[in-house]
C-alpha positions as CSV (number, residue, x, y, z in Angstrom):
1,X,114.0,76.6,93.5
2,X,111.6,78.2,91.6
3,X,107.5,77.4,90.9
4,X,105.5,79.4,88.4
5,X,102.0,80.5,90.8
6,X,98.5,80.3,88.9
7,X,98.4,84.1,87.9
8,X,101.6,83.0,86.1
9,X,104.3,85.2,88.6
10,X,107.2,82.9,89.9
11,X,107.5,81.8,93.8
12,X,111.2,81.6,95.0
13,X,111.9,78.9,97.7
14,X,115.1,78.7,99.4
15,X,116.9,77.9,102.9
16,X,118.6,80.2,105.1
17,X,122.3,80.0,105.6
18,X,122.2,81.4,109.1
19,X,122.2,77.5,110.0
20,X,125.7,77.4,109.0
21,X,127.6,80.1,111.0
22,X,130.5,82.1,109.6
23,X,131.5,85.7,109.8
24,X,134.3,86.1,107.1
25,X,133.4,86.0,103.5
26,X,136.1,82.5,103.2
27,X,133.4,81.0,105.9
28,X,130.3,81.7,103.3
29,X,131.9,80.4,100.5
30,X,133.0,77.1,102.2
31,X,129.5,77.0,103.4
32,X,128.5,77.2,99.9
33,X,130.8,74.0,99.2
34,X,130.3,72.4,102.0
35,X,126.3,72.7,102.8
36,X,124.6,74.7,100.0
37,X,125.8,72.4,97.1
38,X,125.7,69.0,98.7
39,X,122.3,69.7,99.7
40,X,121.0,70.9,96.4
41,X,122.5,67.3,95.0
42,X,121.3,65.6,97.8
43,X,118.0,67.4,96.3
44,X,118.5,66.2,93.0
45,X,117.7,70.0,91.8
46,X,118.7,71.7,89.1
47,X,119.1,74.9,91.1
48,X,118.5,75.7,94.6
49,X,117.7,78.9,96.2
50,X,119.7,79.9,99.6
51,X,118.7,83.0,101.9
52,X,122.2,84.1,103.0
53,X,123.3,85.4,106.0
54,X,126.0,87.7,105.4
55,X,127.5,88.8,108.8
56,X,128.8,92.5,108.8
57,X,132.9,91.6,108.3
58,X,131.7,89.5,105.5
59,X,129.5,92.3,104.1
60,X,132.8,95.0,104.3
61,X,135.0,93.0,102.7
62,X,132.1,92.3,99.4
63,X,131.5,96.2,99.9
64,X,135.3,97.5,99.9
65,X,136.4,94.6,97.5
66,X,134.6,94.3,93.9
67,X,136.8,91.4,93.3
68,X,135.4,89.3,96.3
69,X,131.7,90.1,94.8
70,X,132.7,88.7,92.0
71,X,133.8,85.5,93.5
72,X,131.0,85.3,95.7
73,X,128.8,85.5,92.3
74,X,131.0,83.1,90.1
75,X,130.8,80.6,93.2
76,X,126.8,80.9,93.3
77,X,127.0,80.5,89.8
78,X,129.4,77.4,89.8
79,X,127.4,75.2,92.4
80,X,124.1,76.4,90.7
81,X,123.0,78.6,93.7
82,X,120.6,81.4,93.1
83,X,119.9,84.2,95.8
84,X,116.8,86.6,95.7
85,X,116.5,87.2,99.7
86,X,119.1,88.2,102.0
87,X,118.4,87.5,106.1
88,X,119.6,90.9,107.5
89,X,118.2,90.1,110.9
90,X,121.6,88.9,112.8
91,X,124.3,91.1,112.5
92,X,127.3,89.5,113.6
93,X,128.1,86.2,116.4
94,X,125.1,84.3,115.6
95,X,127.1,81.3,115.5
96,X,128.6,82.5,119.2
97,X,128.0,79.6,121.9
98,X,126.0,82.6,123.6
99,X,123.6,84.5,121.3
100,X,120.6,85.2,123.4
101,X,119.3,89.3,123.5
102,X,122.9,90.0,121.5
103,X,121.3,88.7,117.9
104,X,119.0,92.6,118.4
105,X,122.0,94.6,118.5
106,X,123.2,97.1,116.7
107,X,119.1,98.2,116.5
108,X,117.3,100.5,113.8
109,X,117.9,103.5,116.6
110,X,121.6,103.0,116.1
111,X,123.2,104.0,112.9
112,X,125.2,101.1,112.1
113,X,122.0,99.5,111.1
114,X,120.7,101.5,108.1
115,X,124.5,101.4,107.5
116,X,124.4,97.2,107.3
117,X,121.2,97.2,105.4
118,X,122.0,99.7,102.8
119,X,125.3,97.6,102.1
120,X,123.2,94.4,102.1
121,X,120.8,95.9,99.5
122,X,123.4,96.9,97.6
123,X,125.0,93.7,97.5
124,X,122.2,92.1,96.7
125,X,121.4,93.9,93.2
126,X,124.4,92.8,92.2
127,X,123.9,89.1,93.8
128,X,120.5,88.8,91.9
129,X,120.6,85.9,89.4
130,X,120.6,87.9,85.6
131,X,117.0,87.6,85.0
132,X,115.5,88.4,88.4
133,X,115.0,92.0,89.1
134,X,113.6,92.0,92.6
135,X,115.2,91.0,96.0
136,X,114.0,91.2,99.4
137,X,115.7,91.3,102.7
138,X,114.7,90.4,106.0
139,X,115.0,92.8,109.4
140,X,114.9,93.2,112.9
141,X,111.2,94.3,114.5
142,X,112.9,97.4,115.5
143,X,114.4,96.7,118.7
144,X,114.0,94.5,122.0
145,X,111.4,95.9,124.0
146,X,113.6,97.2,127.2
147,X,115.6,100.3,127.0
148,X,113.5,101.9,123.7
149,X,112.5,105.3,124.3
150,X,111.3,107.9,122.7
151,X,114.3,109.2,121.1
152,X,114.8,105.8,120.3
153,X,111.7,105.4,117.8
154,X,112.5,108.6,116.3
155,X,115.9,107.8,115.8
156,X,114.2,104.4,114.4
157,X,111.9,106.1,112.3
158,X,114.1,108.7,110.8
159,X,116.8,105.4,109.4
160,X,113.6,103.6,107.9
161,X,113.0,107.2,106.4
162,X,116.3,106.9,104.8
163,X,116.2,103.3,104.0
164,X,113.7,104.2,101.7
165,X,115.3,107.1,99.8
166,X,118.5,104.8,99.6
167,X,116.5,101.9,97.8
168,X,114.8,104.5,95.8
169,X,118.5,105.5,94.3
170,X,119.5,102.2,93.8
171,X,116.9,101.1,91.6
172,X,117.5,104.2,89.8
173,X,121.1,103.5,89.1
174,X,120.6,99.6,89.2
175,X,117.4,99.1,87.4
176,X,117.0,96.5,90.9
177,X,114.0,97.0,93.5
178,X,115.1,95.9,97.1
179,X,112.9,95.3,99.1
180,X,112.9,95.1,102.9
181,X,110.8,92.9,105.1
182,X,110.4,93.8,109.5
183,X,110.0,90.5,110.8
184,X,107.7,90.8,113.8
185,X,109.1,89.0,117.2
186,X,107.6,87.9,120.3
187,X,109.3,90.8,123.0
188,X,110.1,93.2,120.0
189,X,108.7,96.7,119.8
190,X,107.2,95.1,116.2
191,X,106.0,92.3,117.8
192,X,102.8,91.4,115.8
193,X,100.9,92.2,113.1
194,X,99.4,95.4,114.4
195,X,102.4,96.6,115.8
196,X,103.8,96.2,112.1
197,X,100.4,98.0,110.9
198,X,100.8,100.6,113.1
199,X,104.2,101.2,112.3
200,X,104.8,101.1,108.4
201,X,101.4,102.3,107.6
202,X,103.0,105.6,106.9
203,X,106.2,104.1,104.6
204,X,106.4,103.2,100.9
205,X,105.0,99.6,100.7
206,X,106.8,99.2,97.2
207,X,109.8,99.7,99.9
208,X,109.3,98.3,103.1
209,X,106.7,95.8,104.5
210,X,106.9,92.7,106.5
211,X,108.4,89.4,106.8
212,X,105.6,87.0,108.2
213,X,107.3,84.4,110.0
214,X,105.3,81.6,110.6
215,X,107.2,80.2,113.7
216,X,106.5,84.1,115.5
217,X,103.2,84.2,114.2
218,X,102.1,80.5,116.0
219,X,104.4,81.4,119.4
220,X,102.1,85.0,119.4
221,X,99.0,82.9,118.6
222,X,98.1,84.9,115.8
223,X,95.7,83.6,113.4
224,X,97.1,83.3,109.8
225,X,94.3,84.5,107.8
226,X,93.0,87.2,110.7
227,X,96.4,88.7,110.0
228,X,97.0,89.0,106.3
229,X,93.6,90.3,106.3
230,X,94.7,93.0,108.4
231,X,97.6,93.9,106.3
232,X,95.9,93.4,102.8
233,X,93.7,96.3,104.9
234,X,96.4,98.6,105.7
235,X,98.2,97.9,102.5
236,X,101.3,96.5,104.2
237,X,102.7,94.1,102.0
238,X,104.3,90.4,102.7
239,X,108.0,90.9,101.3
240,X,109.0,87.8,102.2
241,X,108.0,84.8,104.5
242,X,110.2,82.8,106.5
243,X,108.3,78.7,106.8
244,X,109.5,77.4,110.6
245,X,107.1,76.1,113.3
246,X,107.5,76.5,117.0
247,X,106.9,74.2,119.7
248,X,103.8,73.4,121.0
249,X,102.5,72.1,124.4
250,X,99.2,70.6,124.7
251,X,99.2,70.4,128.5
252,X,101.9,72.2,130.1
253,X,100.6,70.9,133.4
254,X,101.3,67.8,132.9
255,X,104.6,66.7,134.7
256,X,106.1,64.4,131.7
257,X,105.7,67.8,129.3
258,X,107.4,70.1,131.7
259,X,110.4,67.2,131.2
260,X,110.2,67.1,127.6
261,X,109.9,70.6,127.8
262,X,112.7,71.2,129.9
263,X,114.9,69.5,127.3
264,X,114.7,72.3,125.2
265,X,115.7,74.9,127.8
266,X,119.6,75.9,126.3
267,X,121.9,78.6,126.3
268,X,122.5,79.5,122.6
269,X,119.5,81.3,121.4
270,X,116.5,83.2,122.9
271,X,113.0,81.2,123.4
272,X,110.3,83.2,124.1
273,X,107.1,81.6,125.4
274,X,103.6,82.4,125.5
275,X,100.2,81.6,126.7
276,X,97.0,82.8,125.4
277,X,94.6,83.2,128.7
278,X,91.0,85.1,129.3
279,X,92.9,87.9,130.1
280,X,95.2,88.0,127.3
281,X,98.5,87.0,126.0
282,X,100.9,86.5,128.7
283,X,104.8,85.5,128.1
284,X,108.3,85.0,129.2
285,X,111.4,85.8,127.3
286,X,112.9,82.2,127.8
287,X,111.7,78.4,128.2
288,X,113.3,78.5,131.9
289,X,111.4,81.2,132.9
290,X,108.1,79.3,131.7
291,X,108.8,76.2,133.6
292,X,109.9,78.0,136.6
293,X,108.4,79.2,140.2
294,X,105.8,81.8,139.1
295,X,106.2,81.2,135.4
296,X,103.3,80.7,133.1
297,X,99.5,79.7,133.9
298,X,99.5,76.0,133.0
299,X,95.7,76.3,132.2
300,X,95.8,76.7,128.4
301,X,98.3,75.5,125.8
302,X,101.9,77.1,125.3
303,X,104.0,77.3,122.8
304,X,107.9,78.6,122.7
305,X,109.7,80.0,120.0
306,X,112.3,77.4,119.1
307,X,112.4,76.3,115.6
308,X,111.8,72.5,115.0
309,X,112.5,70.9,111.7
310,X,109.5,71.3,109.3
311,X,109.4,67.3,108.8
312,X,109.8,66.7,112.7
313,X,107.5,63.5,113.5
314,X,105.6,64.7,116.3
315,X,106.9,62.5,119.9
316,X,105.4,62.7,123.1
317,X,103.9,65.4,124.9
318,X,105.0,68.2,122.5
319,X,104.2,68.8,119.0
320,X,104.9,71.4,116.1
321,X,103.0,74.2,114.8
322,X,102.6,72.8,111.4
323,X,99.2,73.6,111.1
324,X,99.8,77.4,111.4
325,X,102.6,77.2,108.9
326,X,100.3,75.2,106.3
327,X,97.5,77.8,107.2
328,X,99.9,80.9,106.2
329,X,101.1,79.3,102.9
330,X,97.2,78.4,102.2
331,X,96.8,82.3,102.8
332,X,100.1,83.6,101.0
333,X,100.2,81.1,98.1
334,X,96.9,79.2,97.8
335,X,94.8,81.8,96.6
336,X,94.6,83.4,92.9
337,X,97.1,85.6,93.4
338,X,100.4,84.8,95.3
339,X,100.6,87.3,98.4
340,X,104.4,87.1,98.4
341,X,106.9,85.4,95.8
342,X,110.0,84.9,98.3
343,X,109.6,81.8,100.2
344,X,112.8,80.9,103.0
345,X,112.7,77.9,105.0
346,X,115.0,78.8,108.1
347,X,115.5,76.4,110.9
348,X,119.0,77.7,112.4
349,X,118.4,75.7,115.8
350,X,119.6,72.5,114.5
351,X,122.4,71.8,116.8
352,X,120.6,73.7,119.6
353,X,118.1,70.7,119.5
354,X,118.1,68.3,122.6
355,X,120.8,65.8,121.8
356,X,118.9,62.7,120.6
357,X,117.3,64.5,117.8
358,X,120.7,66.8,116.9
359,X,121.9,65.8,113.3
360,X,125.2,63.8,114.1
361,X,127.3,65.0,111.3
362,X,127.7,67.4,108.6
363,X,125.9,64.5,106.2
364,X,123.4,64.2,109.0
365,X,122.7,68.0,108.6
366,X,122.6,68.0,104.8
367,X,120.3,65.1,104.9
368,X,117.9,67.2,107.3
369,X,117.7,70.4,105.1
370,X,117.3,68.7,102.3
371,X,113.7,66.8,103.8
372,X,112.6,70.1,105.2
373,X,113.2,71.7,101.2
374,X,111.6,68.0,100.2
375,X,108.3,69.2,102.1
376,X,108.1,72.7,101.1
377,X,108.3,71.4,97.6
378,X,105.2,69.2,98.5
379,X,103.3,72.0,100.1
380,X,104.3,74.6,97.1
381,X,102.8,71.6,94.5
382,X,99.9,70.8,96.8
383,X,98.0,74.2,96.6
384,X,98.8,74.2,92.8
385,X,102.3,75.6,92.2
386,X,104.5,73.9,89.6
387,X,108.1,73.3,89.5
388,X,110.2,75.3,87.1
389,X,113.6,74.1,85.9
């Protein structure tokens, strides 16, 4: 969907299809029938934007097969699906029953990364709706903190180097600016805003910035408008912004939040937890660890990094971040100038969700996508923004 901003530029909103997992290119396209489509006319929209997840056997056989391309594009087309963003974060298995540390690998010291991203980039000039000349992708924070060397950031370095120079040809040849977006992680080597600062502060902003994530931001306890200060400072620009809240617990001492808590302790994806103290931030990589012997200080508030639905009704002892995620758009969108125009809702942890509040069917899952979109909408309208057709 699309909302024309007060200094007149347009604001992109759109979903991530990392929800839906497929690896092959006949898995996106059914999740374009299936998902994308229903819930654009569960919507009642005209169009609807979709962030897609393109895992790397999907991506060869777009790259090696200009007919499939144009399939892919026909079907956006068809189902009135428009994509300006592209989630380059996973590379392959994120629909795996085990994803965990996996969803880092291969990292920006390994080559098949800058390999992955150029292909996405070029996919997406050509996946760009006609009158749109500007797409963004979303990254990796590097790499997972443990075995990074050295040679590891200068290997890292050196591919972001040549990410630049690639996307620099292909606007040449396209007339197309890609843009990509490191997306800052609790237990990354990016994993805040002044690890991204001191990071890309020697790159090409018009080719490489930052994806604020509003779901890290809250787990890391950063405050919204403390960091996009910082990078307005450093010149670092917001490429894109993913809209997702993370879990929240008020009193972690108290034995009926451990419980609730506990219930969202699961094997699928990674869910890392922190607590802000005197001393500084202190985390563990998983909910488990929190919760057990010697985990974290249950003097102060905590809050994990697992994605609740934006429209979650807040139950019991733990609540959502939404205020941080309504603080960042205030910041991003609110102001007289929109800070970023590529706006993705991505919740993929819907059926990683304890079991009573798991969608129970496909219908159940469209229904839930739609409502977060619904809210985002309301947001986007509520700080000024208008709804294009």
């Amino acid at each position: 969907m699309r909302f024309r901003h007060p200094d007149g530029s347009t604001v992109h909103l759109a979903y991530c299809t990392n929800v839906h997992p497929a690896e092959t290119l006949e898995g996106v396209l059914a999740q374009l029938r299936d998902h994308c489509e229903p819930v654009r006319i569960r919507l009642g929209w005209e169009r609807l934007g979709i962030g897609l997840w393109l895992a790397r056997d999907a991506v060869l056989s777009l790259v090696r097969d200009p007919g499939a391309l144009r399939l892919l594009r026909a079907e956006l087309r068809r189902r009135r699906l428009e994509v300006v963003t592209l989630n380059g974060f996973p590379y392959e298995g994120f629909g795996a029953e085990k994803v965990k540390f996996r969803v880092y690998k291969p990292d920006w010291a390994e080559p098949q990364r800058l390999k992955y991203t150029v292909d996405l980039a070029r996919l997406l000039t050509t996946l760009l709706p006609d009158d749109v000349r500007e797409g963004s992708i979303s990254t990796l924070p590097l790499a997972w903190r443990t075995s990074y060397s050295h040679r590891s950031a200068a290997a890292a370095r050196r591919a972001l180097s040549s990410l630049v120079d690639y996307l620099d040809a292909m606007e040449r040849s396209t007339g197309r600016s890609i843009r990509v977006g490191l997306e800052p992680e609790p237990g990354c080597i990016v994993e805040t805003t002044a690890d991204a600062i001191a990071l890309l502060s020697d790159f090409d902003p018009f080719r490489i910035g930052v994806c604020v994530d509003t779901c890290h931001l809250a787990t890391s306890f950063e405050d919204p408008a403390t960091a996009l200060g910082e990078l307005d400072t450093a010149n670092i620009p917001v490429v894109k912004a993913q809209l997702s809240t993370a879990l929240h617990v008020q009193e972690p001492h108290i034995p009926e939040a451990r419980r609730a808590l506990a219930a969202f302790d699961e094997p699928r994806f990674l869910h890392q937890t922190r607590v802000r103290t005197e001393a500084g931030l202190r985390g563990t990589d998983d909910v488990g660890e929190a919760l057990g012997l010697g985990g974290l200080p249950v003097t102060a508030p905590w809050r994990a990094h697992f994605r609740l639905p934006l429209h979650a009704v807040s139950a019991g002892p733990l609540t959502s971040t939404m205020p941080v995620l309504k603080d960042c758009l205030a910041h991003l969108i609110g102001g007289p100038a929109a800070r970023t125009h590529h706006l993705e809702v991505e919740t993929y942890t819907w059926q990683a969700l304890p079991p009573s509040l798991r969608p129970l069917d496909r219908a159940g899952l469209i229904d839930g996508i739609a409502a977060e979109l619904a809210l985002a909408h309301d947001l986007l309208t509520d700080l000024g923004l208008k709804e294009l057709p």
